[in-house]
C-alpha positions in Angstrom: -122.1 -22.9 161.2 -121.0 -19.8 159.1 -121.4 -16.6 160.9 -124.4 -14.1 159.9 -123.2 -10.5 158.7 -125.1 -7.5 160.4 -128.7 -6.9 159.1 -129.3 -4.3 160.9 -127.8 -0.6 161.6 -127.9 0.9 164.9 -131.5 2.2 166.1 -130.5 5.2 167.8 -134.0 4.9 170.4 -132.6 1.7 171.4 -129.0 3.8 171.9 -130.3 5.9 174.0 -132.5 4.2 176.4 -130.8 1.7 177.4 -127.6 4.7 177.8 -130.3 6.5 180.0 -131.0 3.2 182.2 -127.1 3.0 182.4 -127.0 6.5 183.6 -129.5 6.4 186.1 -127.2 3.7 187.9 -124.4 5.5 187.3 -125.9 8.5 189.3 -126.7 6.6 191.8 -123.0 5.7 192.4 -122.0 8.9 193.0 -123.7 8.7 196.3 -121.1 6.8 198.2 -118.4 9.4 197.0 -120.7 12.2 197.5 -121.4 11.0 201.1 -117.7 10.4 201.6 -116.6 14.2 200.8 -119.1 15.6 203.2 -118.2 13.4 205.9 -114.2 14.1 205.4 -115.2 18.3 205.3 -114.1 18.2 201.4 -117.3 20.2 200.1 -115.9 21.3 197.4 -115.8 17.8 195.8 -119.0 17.2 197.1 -121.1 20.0 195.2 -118.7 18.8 192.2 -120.4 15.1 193.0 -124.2 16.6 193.5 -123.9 18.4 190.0 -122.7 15.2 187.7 -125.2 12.7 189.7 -127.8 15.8 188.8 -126.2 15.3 185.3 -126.6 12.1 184.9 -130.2 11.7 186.8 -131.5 14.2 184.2 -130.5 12.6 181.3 -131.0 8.8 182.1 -135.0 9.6 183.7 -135.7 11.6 179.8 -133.7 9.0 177.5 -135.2 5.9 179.6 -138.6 6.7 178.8 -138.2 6.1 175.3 -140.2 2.8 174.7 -137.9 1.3 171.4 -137.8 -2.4 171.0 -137.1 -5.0 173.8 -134.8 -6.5 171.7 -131.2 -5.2 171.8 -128.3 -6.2 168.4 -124.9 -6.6 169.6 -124.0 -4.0 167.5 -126.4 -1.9 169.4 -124.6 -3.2 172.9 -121.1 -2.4 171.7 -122.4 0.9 171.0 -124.2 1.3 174.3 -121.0 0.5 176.3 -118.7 2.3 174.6 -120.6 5.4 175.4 -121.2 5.3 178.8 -117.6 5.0 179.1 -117.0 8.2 177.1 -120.1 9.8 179.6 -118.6 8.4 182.7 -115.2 9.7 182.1 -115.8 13.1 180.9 -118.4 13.9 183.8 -116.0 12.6 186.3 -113.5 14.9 185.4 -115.7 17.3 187.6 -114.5 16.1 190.8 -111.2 14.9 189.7 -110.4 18.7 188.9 -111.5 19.8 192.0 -108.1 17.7 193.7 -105.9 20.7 191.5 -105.7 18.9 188.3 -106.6 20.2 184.7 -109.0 18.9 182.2 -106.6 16.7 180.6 -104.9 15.2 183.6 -108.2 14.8 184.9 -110.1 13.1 181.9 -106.5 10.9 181.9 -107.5 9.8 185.6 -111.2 9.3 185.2 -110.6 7.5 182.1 -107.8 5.5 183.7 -110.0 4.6 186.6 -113.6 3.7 184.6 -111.3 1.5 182.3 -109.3 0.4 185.5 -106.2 0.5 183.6 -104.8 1.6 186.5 -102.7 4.5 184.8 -101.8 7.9 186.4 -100.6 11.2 185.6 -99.9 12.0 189.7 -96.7 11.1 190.5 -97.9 10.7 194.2 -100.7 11.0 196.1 -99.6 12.2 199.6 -100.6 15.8 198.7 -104.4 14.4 197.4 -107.5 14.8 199.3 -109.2 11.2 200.7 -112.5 12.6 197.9 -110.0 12.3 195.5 -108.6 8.8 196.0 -112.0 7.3 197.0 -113.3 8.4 193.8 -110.7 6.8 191.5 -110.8 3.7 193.2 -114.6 3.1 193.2 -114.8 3.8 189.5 -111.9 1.5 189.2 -114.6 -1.0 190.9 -117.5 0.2 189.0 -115.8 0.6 185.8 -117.8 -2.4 184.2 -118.0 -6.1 183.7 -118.5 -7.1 180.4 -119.6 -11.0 179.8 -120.1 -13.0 177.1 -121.7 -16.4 177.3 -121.5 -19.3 174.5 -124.5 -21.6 174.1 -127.6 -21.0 175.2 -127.8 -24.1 178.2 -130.1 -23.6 180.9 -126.7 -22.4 183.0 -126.3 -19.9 180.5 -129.2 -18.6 180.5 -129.6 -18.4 184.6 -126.0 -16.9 184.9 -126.7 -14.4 182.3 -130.0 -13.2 184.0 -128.5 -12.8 187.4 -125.4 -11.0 185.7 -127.7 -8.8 184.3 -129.7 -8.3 187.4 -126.0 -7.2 189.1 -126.1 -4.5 186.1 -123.5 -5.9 184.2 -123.3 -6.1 180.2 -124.0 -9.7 178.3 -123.5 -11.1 174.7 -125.1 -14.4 174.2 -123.8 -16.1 171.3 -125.6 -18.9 169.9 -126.0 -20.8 166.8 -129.2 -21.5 166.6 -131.3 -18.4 165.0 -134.7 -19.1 166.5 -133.2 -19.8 169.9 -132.1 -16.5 169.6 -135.4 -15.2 168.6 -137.0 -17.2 171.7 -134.6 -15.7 174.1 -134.6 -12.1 172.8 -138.2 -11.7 174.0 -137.0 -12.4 177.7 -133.3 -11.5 178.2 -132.6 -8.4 178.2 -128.9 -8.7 176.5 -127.0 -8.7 173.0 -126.9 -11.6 171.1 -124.6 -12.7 168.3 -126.0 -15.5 166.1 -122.7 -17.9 165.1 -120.2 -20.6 165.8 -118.8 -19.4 169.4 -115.6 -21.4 168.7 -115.6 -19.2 165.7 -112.5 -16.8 166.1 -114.6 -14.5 163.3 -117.5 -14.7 165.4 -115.8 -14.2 169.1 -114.0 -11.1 167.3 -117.3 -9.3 167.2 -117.6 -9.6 171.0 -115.2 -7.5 171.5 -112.4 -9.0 173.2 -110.4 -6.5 174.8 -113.5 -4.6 176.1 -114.9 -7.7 177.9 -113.8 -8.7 181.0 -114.9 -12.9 180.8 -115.6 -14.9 178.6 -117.7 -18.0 179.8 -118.0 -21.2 177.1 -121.2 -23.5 178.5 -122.1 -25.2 175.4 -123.1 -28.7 176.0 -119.8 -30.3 174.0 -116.7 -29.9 176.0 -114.8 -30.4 173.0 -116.6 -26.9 171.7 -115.8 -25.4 175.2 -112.6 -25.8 175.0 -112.0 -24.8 171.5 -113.6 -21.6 171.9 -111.9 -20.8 175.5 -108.1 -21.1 173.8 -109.4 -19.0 170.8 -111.4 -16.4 172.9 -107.7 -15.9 175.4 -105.9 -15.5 172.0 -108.0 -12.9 171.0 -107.8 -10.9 174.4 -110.3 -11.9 176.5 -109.2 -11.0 180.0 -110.5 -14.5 181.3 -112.1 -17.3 179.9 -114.1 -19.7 181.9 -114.7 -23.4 180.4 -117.2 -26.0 181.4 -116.4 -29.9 180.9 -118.5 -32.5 181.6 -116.2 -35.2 181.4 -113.4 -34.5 183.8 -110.9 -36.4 182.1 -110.5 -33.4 179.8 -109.5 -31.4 183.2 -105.6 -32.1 183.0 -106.0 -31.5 179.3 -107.3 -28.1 180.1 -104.6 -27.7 182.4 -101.7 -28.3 180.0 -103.4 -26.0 177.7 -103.0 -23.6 180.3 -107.2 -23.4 180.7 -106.6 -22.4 184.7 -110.5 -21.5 185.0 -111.6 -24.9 184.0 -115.3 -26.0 185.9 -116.5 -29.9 186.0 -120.4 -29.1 187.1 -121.0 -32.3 187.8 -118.4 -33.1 190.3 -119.1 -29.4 192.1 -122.6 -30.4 192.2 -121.5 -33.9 194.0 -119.3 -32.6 196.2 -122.1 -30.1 197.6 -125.0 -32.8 197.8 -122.4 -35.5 199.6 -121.5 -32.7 202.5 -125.2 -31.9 202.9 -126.1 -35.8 203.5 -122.8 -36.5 205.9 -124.3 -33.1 207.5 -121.9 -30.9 207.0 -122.0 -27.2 207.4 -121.8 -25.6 203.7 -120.3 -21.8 204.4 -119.9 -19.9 201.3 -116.1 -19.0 200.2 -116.9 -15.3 201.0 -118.6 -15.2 204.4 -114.8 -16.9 205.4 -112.2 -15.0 203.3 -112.1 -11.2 204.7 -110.6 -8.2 204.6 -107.0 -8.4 202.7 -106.9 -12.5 202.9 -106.7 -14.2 199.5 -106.4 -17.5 198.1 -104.3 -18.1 194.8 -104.0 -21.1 192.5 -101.9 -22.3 190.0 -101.0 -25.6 188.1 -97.1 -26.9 188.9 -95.0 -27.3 186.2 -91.3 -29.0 185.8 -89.6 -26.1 187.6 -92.1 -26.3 190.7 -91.6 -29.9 191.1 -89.8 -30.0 194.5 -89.9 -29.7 198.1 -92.7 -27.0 199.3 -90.0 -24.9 201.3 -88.5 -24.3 197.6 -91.2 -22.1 196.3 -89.9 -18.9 197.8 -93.4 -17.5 198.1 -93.4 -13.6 199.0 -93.9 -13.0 202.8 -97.9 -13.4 203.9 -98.1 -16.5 202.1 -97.9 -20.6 202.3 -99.4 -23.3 200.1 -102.3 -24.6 202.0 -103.8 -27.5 199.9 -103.2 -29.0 196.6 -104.7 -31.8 194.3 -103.2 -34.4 193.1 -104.9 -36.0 190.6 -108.2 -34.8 191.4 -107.5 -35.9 195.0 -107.1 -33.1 197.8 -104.3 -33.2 200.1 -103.0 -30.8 202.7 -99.7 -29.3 202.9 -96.7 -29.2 205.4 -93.0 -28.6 204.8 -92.5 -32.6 204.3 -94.6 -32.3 201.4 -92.8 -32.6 197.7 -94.7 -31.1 194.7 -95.4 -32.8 191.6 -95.7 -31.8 188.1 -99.4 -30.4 186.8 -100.3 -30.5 191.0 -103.3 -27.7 191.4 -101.5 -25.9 194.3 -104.0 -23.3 196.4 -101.8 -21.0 198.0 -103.5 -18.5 201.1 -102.1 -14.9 200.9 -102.2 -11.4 201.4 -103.8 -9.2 198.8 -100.6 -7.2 198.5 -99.2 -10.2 196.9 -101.5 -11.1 194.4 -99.9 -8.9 191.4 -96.5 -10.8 192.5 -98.1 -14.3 192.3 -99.3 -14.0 188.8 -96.6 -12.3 187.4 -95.0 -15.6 188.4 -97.4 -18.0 187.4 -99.3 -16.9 184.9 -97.3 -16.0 182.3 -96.0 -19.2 182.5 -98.9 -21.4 182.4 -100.2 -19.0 179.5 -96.6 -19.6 177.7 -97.1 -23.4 178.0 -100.0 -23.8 176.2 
C-alpha cells in the first residue's frame, strides 16, 4: 500500500503538553542525583539540581494542563522528542558547570550523555566530583528509548502500551487507516499510516533517533523484509517475529541476530510449567557486572571451543545446534551458523561485538 503524505501541520497545544508531561518526569529524575550530591557533601551541585528539577516542575504542571486532542501525528511525536532533548541538555548544563566546566563544554557533556553518545570533552575524570559522574551516567540511562512497532497484532498493541507505561516514545505503523483511527482513541502514541516494509515509510520514523525497531506483523515474510530495510536505514536494533521457524536460519544468514519464534517461546514455557519446573526470570539470575552474549558462528568460528580466544571473564556456556540446545566443554567443536551464548563480564561486552557484529552485519 502507497504511503499517505502529511495532512496535517503540527498543533502546537499538542506540542506542548505532551513536552510538559515529559518534563514533569524528567524532574523527577533529578531526584536521585540531587539526593546523591547531598549525601557525598557536594551542595553546590545539589542547589544546581533543586533549581532545573524546579525548572522543569514549573513548566511541565502549566503546559500539561492544556487539554488538546488525545490523538498525537507522528509528526507531532518527532517534534515532541526532539525537544525535550534540546530542554534536557541545556538545563543540565547547570550542574555539569558546577564540576568547573564552561557552557560549551558542559552543553557538549549533557548533550553527549542525554544522546548517550558517549562523547567527552574531559580528558579524565580523576579530578571530577562523584555529582558530576553520577549525573552523566544516569542521563546516559535516561536519555530515551525510542520504539517503533509494525502491524497492529494484539502483541503489538500490549508491548506498545506497557512501553508506554515505562515512559518510553512509540510509532505504530500500520496500514490499515481505520485501524489506526480505532487505536488512536486508546494508545496514547504516534502512528504512521503505510507499508512498514516500506523503506519511504520507515524513513519517517526516524531511524537514527530510535533505539528499536520491532516488526510483529502477522506475515513473517513482511517481518523480515521490513527488519533488513529498517537496519539499513539506521535503526540501532531491529527485532523480527516469525511464526514459522524454518525461516530462523534464514534470518540468521541475513544477519537478523534478534530473530523471536513466539510460538516455540510460548511452548517451551507451558512444557516446564507441566514437568513442574521452577520458571525464574533471566534477570532475578544475572547480577551485578555478569552478562550473557550471543552470536551466530560463521566459517572462521568453525573449530575447537578453546580456539575462540574469548577476552578473560568469559567462556561459551551453551549453544544450539539446529534448534537443539547443547552444553559446552573444551571437547566441544563449533559448527557453522551454531547460536553460541557466551557468559561474560560487562567489561567485555564492547569487545565481543566489535568482533562479532560487524561481521554478521557484513554477511548479510
Amino acid at each position: 500500500m502507497q504511503q499517505d503524505s502529511l495532512t496535517y501541520a503540527v498543533r502546537l497545544g499538542v506540542v506542548l503538553k505532551y513536552t510538559g508531561q515529559l518534563s514533569l518526569v524528567a524532574a523527577v529524575l533529578t531526584l536521585l542525583p540531587l539526593v546523591f550530591s547531598l549525601f557525598s557533601g557536594d551542595y553546590d551541585a545539589g542547589i544546581r539540581y533543586v533549581l532545573v528539577g524546579a525548572l522543569l516542575s514549573l513548566g511541565g504542571l502549566a503546559a500539561s494542563r492544556l487539554s488538546p486532542p488525545r490523538r498525537v501525528q507522528h509528526n507531532e511525536a518527532l517534534v515532541i522528542a526532539a525537544g525535550m532533548f534540546v530542554i534536557i541538555s541545556l538545563l543540565m548544563t547547570v550542574p555539569m558547570m558546577g564540576a568547573g566546566l564552561s557552557f560549551i563544554d558542559a552543553w557538549f557533556e549533557s548533550t553527549s550523555a542525554v544522546t548517550t553518545t558517549g562523547l567527552s570533552t574531559t580528558r579524565t575524570v580523576e579530578d571530577k566530583p562523584a555529582s558530576f559522574l553520577l549525573g552523566r551516567a544516569w542521563m546516559q540511562w535516561y536519555g530515551g528509548l525510542g520504539v517503533v512497532d509494525i502491524g497492529s497484532a494484539k502483541v503489538t498493541i500490549m508491548t506498545a502500551k506497557r512501553l508506554i507505561d515505562l515512559g518510553h516514545e512509540v510509532i505504530i505503523i500500520e496500514s490499515d487507516r481505520a485501524v489506526i483511527e480505532e487505536l488512536s482513541d486508546t494508545i496514547d502514541c504516534g502512528f504512521l499510516h503505510g507499508d512498514g516494509s516500506s523503506p519511504e515509510v520507515l524513513r519517517e520514523a526516524a531511524p537514527k533517533a530510535s533505539d528499536i525497531l520491532f516488526c510483529l506483523t502477522g506475515q513473517d515474510q513482511i517481518n523480515i523484509i521490513a527488519a533488513l530495510v529498517g537496519r539499513s536505514l539506521g535503526f540501532k536494533r531491529v527485532v523480527a517475529s516469525i511464526a514459522d521457524a524454518e525461516f530462523e536460519p534464514v534470518c540468521q544468514e541475513l544477519g537478523l541476530e534478534d530473530t523471536i519464534v513466539p510460538a516455540r517461546t510460548i511452548s517451551r514455557y507451558l512444557t516446564d510449567m507441566a514437568a513442574g519446573l521452577d520458571i525464574v526470570e533471566l534477570h532475578t539470575v544475572i547480577k551485578e557486572e555478569g552478562r550473557l552474549f550471543s552470536f551466530t558462528a560463521s566459517d572462521e568460528d568453525a573449530g575447537d571451543i578453546d580456539k575462540l580466544d574469548l577476552p578473560s571473564g568469559s567462556r561459551v556456556v551453551w549453544f544450539y545446534r539446529q534448534g537443539k540446545f547443547h552444553l559446552a566443554d573444551e571437547a566441544v567443536s563449533l559448527k557453522t551458523h551454531d547460536e553460541v551464548i557466551i557468559g561474560t563480564h560487562s567489561r567485555n561486552l564492547e569487545r565481543l561485538r566489535e568482533r562479532w557484529q560487524p561481521k554478521n552485519s557484513a554477511e548479510a
